[in-house]
PDB file of N, H, CA, C and O in Angstrom:
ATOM      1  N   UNK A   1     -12.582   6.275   4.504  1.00  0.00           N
ATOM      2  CA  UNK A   1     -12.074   5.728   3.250  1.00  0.00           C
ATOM      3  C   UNK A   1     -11.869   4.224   3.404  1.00  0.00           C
ATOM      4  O   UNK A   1     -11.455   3.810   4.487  1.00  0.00           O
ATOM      5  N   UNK A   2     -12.182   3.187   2.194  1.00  0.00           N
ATOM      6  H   UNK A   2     -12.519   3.523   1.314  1.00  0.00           H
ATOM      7  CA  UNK A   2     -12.052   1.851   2.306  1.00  0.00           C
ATOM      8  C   UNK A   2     -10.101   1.779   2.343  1.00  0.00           C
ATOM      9  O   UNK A   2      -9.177   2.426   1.850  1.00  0.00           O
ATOM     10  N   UNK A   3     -10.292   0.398   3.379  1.00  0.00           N
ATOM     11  H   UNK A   3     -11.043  -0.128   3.779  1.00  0.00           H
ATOM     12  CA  UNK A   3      -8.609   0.047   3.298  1.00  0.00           C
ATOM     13  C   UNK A   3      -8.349  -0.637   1.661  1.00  0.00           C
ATOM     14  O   UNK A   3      -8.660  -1.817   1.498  1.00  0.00           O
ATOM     15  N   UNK A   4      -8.039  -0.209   1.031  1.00  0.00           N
ATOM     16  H   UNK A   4      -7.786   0.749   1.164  1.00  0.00           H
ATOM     17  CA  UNK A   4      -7.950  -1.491  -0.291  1.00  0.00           C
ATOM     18  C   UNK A   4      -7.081  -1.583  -0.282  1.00  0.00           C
ATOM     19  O   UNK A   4      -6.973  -0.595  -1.008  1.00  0.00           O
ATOM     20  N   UNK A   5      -5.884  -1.933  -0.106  1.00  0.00           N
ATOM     21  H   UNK A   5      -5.972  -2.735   0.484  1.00  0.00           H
ATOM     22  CA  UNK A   5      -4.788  -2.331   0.078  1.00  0.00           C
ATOM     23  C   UNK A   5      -4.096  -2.760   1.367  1.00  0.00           C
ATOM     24  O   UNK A   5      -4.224  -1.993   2.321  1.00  0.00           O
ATOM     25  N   UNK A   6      -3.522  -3.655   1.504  1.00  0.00           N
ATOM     26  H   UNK A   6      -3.418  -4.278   0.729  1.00  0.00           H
ATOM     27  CA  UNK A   6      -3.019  -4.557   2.704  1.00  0.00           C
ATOM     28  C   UNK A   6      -1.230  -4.492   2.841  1.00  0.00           C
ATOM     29  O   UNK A   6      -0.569  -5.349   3.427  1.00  0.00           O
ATOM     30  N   UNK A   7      -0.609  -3.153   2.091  1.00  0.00           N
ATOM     31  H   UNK A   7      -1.147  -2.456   1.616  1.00  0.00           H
ATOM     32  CA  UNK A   7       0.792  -3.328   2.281  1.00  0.00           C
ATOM     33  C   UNK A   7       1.329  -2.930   3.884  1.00  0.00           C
ATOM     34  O   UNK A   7       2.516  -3.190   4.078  1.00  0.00           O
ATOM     35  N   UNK A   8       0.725  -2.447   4.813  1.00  0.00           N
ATOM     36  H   UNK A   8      -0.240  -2.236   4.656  1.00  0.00           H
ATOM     37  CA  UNK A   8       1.309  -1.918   5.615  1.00  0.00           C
ATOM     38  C   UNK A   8       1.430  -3.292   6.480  1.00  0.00           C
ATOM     39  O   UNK A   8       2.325  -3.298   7.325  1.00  0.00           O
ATOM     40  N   UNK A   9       0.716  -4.320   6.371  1.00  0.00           N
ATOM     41  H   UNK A   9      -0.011  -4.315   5.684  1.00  0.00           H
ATOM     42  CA  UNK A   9      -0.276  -5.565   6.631  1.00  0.00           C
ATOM     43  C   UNK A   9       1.341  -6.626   6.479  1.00  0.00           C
ATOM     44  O   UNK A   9       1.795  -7.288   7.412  1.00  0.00           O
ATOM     45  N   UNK A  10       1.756  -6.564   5.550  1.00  0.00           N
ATOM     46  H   UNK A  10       1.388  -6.026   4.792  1.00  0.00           H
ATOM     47  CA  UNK A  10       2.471  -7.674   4.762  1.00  0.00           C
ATOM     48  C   UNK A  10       3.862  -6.901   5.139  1.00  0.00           C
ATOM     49  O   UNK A  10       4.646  -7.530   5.849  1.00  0.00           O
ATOM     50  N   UNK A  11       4.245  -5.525   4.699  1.00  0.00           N
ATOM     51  H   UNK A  11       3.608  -5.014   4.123  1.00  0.00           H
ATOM     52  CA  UNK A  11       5.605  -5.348   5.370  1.00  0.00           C
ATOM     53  C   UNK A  11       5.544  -5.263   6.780  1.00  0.00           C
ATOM     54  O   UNK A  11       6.561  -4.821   7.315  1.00  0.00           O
ATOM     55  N   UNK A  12       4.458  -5.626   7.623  1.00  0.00           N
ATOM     56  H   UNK A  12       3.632  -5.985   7.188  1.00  0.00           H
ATOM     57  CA  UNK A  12       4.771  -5.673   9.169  1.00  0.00           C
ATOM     58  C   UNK A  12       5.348  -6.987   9.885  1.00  0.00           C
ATOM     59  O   UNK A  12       6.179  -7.202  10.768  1.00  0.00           O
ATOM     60  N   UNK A  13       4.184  -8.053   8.770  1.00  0.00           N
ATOM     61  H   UNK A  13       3.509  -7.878   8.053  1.00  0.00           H
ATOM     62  CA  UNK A  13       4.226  -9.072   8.785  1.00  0.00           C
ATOM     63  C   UNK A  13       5.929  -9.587   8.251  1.00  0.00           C
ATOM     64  O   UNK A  13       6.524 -10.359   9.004  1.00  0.00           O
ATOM     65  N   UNK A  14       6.397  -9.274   7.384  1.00  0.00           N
ATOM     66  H   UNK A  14       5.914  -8.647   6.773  1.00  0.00           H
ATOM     67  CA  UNK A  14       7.737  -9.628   7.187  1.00  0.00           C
ATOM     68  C   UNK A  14       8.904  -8.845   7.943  1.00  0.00           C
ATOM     69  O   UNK A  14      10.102  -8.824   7.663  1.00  0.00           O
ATOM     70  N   UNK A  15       8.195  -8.181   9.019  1.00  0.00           N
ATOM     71  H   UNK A  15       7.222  -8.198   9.247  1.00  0.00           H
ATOM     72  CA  UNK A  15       9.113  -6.813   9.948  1.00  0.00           C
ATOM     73  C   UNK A  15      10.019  -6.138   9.039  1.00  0.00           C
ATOM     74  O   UNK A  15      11.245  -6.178   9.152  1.00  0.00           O
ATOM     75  N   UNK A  16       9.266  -5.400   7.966  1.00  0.00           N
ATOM     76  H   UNK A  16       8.271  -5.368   7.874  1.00  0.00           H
ATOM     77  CA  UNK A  16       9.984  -4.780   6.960  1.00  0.00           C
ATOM     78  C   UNK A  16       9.844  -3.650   7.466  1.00  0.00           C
ATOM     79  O   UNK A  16       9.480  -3.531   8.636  1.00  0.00           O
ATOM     80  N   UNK A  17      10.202  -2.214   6.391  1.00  0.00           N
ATOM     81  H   UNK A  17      10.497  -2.310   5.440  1.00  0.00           H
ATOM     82  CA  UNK A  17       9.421  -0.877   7.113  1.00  0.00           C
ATOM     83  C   UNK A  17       9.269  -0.355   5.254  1.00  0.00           C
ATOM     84  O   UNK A  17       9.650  -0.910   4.223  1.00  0.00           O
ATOM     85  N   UNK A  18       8.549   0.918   5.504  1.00  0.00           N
ATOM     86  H   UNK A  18       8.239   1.369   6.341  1.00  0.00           H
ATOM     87  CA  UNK A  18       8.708   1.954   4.434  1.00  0.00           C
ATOM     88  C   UNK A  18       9.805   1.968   3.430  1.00  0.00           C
ATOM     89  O   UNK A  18       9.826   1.789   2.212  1.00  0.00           O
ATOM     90  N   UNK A  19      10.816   2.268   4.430  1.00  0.00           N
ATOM     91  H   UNK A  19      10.799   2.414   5.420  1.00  0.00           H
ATOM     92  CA  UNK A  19      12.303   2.793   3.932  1.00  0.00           C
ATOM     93  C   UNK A  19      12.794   1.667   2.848  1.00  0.00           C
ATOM     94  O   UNK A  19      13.233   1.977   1.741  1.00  0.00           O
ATOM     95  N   UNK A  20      12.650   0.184   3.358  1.00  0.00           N
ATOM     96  H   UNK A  20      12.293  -0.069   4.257  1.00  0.00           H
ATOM     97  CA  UNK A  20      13.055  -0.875   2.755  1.00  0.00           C
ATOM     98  C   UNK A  20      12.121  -0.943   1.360  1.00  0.00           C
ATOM     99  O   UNK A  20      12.747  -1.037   0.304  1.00  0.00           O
ATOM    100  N   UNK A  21      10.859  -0.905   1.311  1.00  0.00           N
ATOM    101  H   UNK A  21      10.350  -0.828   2.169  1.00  0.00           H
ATOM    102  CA  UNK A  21      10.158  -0.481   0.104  1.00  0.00           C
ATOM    103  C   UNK A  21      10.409   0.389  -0.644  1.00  0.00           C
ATOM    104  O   UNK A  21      10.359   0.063  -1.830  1.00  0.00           O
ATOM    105  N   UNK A  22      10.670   1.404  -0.428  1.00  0.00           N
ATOM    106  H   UNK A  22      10.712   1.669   0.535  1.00  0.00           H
ATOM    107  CA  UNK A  22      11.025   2.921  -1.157  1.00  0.00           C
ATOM    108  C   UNK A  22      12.578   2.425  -1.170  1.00  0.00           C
ATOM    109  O   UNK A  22      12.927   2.261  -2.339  1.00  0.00           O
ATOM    110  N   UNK A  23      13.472   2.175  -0.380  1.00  0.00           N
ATOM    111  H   UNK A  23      13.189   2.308   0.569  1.00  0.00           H
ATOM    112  CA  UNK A  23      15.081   1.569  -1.639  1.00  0.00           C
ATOM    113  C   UNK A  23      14.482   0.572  -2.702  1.00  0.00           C
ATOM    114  O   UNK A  23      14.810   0.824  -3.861  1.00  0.00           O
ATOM    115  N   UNK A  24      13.484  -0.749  -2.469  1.00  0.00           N
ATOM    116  H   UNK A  24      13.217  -0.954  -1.528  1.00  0.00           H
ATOM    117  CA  UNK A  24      13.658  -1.886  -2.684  1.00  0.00           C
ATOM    118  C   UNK A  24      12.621  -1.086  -4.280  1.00  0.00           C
ATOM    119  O   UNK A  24      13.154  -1.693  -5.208  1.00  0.00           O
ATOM    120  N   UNK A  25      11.944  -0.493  -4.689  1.00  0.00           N
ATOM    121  H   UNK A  25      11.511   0.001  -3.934  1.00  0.00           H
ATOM    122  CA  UNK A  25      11.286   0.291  -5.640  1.00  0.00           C
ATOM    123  C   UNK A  25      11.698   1.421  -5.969  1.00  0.00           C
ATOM    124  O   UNK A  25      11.223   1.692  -7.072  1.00  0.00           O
ATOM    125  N   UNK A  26      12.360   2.254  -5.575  1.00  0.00           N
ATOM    126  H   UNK A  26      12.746   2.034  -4.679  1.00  0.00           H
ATOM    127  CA  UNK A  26      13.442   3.695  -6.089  1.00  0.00           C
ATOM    128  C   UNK A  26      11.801   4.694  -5.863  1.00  0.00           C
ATOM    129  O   UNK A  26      11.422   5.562  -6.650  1.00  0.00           O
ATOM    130  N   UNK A  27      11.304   4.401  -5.008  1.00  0.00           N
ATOM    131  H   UNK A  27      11.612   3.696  -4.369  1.00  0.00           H
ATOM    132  CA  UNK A  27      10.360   5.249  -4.931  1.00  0.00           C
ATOM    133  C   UNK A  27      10.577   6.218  -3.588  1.00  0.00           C
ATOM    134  O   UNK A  27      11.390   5.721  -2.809  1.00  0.00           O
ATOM    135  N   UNK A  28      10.045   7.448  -3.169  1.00  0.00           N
ATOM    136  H   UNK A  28       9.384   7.852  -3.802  1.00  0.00           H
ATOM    137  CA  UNK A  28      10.274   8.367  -2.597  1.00  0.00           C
ATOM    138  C   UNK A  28       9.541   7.456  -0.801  1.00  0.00           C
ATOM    139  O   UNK A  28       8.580   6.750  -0.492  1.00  0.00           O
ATOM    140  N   UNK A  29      10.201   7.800  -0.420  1.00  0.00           N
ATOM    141  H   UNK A  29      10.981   8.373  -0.670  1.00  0.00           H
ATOM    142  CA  UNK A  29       9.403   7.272   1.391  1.00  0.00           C
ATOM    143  C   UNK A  29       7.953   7.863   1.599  1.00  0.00           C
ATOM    144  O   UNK A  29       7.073   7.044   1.861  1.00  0.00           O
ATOM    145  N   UNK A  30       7.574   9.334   1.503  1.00  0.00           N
ATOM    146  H   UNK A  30       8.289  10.000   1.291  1.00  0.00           H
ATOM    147  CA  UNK A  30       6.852   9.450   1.777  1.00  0.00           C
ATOM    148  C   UNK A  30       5.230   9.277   0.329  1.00  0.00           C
ATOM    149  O   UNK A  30       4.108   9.782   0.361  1.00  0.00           O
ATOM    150  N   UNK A  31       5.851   8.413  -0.656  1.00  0.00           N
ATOM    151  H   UNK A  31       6.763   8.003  -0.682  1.00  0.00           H
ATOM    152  CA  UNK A  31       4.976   7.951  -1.521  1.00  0.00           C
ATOM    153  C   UNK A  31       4.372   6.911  -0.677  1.00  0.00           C
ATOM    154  O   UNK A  31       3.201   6.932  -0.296  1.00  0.00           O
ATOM    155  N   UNK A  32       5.531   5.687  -0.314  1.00  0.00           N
ATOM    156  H   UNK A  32       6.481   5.670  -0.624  1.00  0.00           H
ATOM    157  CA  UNK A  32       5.389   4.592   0.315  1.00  0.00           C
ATOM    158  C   UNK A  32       4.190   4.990   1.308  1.00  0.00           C
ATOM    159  O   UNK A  32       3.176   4.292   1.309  1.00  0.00           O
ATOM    160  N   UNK A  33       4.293   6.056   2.114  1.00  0.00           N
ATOM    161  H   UNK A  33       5.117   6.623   2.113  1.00  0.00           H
ATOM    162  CA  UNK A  33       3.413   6.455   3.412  1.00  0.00           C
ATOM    163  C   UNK A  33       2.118   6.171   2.522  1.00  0.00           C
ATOM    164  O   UNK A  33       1.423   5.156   2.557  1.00  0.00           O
ATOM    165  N   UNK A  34       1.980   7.100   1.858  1.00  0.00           N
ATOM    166  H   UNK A  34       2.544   7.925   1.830  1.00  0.00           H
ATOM    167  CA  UNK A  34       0.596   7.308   1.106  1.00  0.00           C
ATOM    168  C   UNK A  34       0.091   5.894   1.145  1.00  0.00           C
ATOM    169  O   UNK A  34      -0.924   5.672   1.805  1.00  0.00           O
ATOM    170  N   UNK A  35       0.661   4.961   0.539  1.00  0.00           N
ATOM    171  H   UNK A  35       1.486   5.142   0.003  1.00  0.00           H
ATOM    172  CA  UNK A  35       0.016   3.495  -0.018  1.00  0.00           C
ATOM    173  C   UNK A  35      -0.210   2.901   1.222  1.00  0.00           C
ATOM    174  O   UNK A  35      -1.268   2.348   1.520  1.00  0.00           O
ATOM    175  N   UNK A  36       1.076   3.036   2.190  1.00  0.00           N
ATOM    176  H   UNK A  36       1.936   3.486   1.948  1.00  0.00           H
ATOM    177  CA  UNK A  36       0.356   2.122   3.275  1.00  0.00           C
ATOM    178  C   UNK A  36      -0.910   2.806   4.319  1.00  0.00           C
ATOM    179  O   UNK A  36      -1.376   2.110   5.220  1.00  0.00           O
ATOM    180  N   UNK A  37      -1.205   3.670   4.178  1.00  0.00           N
ATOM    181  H   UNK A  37      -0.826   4.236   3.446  1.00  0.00           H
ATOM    182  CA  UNK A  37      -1.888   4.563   4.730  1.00  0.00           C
ATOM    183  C   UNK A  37      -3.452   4.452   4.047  1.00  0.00           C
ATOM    184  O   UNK A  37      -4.552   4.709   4.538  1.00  0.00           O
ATOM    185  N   UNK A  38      -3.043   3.936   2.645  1.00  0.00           N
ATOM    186  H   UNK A  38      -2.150   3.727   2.246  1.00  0.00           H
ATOM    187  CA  UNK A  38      -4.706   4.483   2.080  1.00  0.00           C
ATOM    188  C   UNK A  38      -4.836   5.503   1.464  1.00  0.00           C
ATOM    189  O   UNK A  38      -5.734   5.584   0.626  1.00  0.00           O
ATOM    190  N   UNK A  39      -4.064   6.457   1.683  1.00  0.00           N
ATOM    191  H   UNK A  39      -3.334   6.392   2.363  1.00  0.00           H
ATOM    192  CA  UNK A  39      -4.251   7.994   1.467  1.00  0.00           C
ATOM    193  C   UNK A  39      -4.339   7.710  -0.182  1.00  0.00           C
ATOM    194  O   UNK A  39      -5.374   8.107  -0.719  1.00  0.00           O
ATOM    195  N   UNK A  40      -3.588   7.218  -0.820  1.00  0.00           N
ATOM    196  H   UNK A  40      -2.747   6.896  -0.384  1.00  0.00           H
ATOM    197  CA  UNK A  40      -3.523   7.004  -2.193  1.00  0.00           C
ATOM    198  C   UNK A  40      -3.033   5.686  -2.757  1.00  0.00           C
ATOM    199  O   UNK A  40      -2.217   5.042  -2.098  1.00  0.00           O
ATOM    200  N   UNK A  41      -3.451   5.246  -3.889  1.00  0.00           N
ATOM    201  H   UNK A  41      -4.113   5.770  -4.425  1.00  0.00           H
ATOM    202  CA  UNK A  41      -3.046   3.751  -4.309  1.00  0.00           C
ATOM    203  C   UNK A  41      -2.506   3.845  -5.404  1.00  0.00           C
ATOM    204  O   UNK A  41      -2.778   4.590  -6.345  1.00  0.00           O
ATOM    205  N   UNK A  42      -1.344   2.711  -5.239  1.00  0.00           N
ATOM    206  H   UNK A  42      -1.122   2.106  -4.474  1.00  0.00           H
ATOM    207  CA  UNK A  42      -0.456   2.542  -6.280  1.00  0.00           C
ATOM    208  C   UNK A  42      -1.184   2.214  -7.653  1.00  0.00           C
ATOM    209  O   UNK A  42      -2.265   1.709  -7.960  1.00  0.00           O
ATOM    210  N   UNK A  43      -0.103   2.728  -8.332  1.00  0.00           N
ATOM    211  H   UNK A  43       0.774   3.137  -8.084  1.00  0.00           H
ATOM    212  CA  UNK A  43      -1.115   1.919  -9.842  1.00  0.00           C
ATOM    213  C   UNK A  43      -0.620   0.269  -9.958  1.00  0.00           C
ATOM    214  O   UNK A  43       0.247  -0.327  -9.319  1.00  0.00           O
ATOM    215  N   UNK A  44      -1.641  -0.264 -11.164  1.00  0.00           N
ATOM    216  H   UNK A  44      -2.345   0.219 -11.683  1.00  0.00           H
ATOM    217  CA  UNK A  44      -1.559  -1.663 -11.180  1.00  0.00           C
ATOM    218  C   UNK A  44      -0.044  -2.460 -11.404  1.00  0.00           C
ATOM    219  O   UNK A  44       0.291  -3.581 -11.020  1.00  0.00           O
ATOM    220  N   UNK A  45       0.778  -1.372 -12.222  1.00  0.00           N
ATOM    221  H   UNK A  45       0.506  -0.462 -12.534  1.00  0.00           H
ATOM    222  CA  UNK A  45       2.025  -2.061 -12.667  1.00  0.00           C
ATOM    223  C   UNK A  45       2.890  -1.864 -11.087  1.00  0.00           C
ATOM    224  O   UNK A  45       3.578  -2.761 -10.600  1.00  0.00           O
ATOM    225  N   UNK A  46       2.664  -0.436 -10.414  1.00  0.00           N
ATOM    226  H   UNK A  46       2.104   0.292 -10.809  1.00  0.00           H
ATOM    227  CA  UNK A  46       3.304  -0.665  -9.113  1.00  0.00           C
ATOM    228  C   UNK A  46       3.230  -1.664  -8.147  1.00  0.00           C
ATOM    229  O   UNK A  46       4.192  -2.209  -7.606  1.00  0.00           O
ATOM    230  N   UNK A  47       1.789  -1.930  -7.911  1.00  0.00           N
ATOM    231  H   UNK A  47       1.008  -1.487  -8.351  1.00  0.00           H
ATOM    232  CA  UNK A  47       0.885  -3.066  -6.976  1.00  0.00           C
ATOM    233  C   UNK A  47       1.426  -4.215  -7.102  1.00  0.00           C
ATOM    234  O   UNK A  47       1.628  -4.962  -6.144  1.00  0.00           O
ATOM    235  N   UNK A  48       1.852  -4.604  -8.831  1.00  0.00           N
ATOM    236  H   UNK A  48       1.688  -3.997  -9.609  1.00  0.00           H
ATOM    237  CA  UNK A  48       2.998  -6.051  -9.389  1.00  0.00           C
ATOM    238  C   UNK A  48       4.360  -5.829  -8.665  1.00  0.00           C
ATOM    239  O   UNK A  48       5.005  -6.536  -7.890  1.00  0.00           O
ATOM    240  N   UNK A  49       4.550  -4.688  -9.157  1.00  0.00           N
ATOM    241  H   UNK A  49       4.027  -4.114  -9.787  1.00  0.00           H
ATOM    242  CA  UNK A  49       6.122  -4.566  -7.912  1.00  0.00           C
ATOM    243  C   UNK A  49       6.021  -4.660  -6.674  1.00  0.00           C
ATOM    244  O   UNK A  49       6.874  -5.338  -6.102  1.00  0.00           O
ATOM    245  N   UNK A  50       5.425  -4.300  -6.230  1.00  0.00           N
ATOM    246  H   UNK A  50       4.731  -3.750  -6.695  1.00  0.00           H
ATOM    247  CA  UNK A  50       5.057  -4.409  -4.801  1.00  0.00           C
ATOM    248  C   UNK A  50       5.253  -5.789  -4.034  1.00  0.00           C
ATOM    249  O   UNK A  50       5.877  -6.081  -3.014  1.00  0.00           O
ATOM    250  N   UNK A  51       4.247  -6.741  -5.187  1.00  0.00           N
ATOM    251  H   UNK A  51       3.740  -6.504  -6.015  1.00  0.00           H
ATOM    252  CA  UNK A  51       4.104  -7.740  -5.062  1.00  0.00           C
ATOM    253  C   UNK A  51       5.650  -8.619  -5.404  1.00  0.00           C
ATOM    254  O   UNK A  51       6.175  -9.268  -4.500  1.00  0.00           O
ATOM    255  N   UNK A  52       6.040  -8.572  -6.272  1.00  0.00           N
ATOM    256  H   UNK A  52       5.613  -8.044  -7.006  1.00  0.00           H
ATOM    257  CA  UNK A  52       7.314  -9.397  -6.598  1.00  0.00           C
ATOM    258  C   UNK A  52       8.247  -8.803  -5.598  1.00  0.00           C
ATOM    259  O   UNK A  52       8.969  -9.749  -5.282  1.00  0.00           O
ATOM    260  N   UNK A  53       8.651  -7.678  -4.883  1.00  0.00           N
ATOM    261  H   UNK A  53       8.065  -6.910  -5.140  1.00  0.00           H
ATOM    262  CA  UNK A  53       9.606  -7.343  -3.808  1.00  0.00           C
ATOM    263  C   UNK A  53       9.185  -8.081  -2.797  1.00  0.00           C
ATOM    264  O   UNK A  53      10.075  -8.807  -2.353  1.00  0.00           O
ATOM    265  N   UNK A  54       7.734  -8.205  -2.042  1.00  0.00           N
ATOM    266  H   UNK A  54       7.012  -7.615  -2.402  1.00  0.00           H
ATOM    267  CA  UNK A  54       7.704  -8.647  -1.103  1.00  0.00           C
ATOM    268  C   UNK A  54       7.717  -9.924  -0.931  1.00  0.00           C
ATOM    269  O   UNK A  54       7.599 -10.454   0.174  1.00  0.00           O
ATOM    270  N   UNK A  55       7.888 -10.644  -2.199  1.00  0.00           N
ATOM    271  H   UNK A  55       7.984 -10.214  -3.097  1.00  0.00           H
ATOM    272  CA  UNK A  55       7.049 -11.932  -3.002  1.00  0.00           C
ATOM    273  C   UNK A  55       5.957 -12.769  -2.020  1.00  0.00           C
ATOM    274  O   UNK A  55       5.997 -13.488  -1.022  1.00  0.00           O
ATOM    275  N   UNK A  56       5.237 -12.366  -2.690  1.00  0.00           N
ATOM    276  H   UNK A  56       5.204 -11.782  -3.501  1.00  0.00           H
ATOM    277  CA  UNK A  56       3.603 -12.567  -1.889  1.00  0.00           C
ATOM    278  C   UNK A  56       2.522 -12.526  -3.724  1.00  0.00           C
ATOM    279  O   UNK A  56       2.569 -11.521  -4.433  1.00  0.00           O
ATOM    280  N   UNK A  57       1.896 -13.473  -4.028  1.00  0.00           N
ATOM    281  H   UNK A  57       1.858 -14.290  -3.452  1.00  0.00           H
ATOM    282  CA  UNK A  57       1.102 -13.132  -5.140  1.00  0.00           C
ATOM    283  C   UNK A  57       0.141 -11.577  -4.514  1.00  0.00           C
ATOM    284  O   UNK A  57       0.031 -11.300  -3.320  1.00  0.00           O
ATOM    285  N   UNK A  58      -0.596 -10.552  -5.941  1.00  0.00           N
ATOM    286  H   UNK A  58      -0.507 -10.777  -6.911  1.00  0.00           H
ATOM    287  CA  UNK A  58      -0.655  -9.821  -5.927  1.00  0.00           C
ATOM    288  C   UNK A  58      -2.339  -9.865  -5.327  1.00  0.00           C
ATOM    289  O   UNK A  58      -2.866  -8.754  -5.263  1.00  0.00           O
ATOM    290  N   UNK A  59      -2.988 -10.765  -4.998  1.00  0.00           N
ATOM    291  H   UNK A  59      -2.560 -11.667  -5.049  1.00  0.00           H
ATOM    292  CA  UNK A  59      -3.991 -10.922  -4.859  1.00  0.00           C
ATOM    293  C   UNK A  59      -3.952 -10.985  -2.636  1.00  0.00           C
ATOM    294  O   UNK A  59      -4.923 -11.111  -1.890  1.00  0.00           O
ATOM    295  N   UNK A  60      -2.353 -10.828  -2.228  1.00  0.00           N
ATOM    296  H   UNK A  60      -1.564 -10.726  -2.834  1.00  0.00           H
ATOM    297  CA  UNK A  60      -2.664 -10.822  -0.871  1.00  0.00           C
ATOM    298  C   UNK A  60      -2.373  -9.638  -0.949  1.00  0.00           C
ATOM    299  O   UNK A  60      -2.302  -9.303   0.233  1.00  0.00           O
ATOM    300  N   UNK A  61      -2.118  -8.626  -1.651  1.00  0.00           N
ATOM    301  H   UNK A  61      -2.176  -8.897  -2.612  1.00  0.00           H
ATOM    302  CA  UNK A  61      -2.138  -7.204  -0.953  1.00  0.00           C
ATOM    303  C   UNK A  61      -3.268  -6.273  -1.389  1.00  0.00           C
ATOM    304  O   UNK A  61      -3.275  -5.056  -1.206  1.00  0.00           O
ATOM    305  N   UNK A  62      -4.072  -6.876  -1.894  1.00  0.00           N
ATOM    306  H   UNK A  62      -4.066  -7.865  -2.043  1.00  0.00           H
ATOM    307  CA  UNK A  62      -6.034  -6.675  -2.413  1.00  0.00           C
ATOM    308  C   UNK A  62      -7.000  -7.188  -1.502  1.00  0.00           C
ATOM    309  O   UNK A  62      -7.074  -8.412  -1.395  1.00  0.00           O
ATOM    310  N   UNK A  63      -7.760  -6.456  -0.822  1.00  0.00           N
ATOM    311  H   UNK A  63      -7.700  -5.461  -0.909  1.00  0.00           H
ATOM    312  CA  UNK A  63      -8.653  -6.927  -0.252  1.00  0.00           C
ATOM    313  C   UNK A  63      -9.835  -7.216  -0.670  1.00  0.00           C
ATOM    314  O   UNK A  63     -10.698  -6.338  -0.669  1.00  0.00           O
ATOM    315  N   UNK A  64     -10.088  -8.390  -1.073  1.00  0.00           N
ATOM    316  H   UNK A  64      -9.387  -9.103  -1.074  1.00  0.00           H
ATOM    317  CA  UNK A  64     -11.066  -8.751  -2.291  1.00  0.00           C
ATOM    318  C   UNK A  64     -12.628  -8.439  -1.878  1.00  0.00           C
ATOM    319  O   UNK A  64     -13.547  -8.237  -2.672  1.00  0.00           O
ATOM    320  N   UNK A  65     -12.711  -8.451  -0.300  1.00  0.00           N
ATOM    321  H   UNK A  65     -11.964  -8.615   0.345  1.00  0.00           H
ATOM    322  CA  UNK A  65     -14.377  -8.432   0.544  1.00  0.00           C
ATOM    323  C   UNK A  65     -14.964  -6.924   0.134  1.00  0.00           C
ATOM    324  O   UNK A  65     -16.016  -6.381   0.470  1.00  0.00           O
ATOM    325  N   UNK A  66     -13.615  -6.345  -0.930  1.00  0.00           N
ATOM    326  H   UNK A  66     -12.760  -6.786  -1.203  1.00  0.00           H
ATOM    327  CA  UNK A  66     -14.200  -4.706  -0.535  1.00  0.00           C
ATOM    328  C   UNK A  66     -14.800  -4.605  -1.798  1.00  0.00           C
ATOM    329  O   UNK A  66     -15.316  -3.577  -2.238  1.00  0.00           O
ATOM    330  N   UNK A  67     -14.725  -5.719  -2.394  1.00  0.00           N
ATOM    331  H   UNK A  67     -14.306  -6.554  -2.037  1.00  0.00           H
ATOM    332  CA  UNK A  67     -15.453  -5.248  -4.245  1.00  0.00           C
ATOM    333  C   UNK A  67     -16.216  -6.641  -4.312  1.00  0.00           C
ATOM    334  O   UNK A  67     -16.300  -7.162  -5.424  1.00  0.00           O
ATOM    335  N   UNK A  68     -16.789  -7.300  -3.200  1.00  0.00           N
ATOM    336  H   UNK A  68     -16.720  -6.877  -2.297  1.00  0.00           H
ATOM    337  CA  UNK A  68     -17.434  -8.728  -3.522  1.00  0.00           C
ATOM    338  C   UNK A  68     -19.008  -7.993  -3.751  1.00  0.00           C
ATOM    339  O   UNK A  68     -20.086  -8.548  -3.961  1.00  0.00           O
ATOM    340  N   UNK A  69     -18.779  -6.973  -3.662  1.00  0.00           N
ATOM    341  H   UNK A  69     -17.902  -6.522  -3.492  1.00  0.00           H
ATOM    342  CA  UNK A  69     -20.529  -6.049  -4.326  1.00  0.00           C
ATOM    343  C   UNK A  69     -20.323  -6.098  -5.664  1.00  0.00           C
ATOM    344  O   UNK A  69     -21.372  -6.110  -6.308  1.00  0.00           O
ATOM    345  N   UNK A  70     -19.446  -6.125  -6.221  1.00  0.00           N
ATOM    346  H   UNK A  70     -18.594  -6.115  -5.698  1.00  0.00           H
ATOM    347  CA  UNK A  70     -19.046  -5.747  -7.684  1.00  0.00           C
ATOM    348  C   UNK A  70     -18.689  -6.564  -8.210  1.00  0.00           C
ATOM    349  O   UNK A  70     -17.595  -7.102  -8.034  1.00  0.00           O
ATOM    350  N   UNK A  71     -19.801  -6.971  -9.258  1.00  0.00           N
ATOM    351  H   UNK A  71     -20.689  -6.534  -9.400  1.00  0.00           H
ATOM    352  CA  UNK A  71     -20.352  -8.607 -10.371  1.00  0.00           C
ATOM    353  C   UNK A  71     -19.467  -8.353 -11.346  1.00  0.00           C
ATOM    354  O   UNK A  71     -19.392  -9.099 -12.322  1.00  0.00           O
TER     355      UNK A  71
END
């Protein structure tokens, strides 16, 4: 499966964890797993939260090389 998403990337980088995402979004921990994992992706309005908690624009937790096929 493609990585498209870079959160596990950015809360490591800020030595955050899961837990702090899932309080910091009222979302369940093992949702959080899913996203940083790949297993499943947030939707777009989540991906904005994501982004404003970690504050990082929403374009560093997209890995853009994975859709540079796609005009």
């Amino acid at each position: 499966m493609a990585k498209l998403n870079r959160i596990r990337v950015v809360l490591a980088e800020r030595d955050l964890n899961n837990k702090w995402l899932a309080d910091k979004l009222g979302k369940d921990q093992a949702t959080i797993s899913k996203w940083v994992t790949n297993t499943t992706q947030p939707s777009l309005e989540t991906l904005l939260a994501i982004a404003n908690a970690l504050e990082v624009p929403v374009q560093e937790l997209v890995r853009q090389e994975e859709f540079s096929h796609v005009k």
